[in-house]
N, C-alpha and C positions, 0 to 999 in steps of 0.2 A: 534410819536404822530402827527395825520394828523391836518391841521388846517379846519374849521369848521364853517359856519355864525348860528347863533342863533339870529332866530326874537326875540325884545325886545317892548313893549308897555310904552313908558316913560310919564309917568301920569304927571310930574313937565315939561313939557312941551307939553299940548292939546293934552295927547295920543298921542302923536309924534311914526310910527314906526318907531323904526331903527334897523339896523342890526349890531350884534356884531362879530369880528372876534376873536376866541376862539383861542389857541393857537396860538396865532400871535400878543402875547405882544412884537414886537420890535418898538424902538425908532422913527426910520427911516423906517418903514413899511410901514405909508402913500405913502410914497415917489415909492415906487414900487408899491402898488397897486396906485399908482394917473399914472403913468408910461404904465401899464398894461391896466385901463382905455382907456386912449389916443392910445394905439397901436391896440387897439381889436375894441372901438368905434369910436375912432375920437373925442373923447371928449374934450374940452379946458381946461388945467388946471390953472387956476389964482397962483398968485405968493402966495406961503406956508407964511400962519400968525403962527407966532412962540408968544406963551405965555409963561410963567414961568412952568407951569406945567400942556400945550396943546400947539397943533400945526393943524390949519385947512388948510385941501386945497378944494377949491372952486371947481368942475366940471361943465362943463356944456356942452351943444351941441342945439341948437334950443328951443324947451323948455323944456328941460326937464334939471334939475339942481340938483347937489348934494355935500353935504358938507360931508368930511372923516374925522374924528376926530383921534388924538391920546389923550388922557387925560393919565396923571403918574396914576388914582385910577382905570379906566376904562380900557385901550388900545386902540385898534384900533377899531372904529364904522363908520358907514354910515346912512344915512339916506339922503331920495329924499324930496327937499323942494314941491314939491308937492305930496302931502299925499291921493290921489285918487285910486282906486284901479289896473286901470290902469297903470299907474307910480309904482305901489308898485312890481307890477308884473313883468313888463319889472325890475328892480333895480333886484327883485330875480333871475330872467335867471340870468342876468349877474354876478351877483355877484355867480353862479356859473360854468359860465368860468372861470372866477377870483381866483377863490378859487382850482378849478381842476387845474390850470397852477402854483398855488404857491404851492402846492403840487406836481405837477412834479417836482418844483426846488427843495424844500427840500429833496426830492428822489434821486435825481439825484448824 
């Protein structure tokens, strides 16, 4: 089963897009896509905030900035703190690099 981003529109938060990684409920998941970020963009990864049942890592690179969620009810999400449709655009390219290279691995 390949893994997969599905736009999401989260109304409890100002129509917030984010994007969900579907078959990529792992724990530690962030943690390679924050990994894969940084090696493909160059992007900064801030140190992992661990919650009881979430863990964010912060990205960033000039201005363009993004928080990767894991939640225990959700999984793995993203979304670009700037919500313009420029920014939403660039996050969807990449996040299908992103998604083509963790699917090579699971292949592999």
């Amino acid at each position: 089963m390949s893994i997969k981003v599905v736009k999401h529109i989260n109304k409890d938060e100002n129509n917030r897009i984010e994007y969900l990684l579907v078959n990529f409920d792992y724990f530690d998941g962030n943690d390679l896509v924050a990994k894969l970020f940084c090696q493909e963009y160059q992007m900064i990864s801030d140190e992992k905030i661990d919650g009881m049942y979430y863990s964010i890592i912060k990205l960033h690179k000039d201005s363009t900035e993004y928080d990767l969620i894991w939640h225990e009810d959700v999984g793995n999400y993203i979304f670009s703190l700037q919500q313009d449709e420029t920014s939403m655009i660039l996050l969807e390219q990449r996040l299908d690099v992103i998604v083509n290279k963790l699917n090579e691995m699971i292949q592999a």
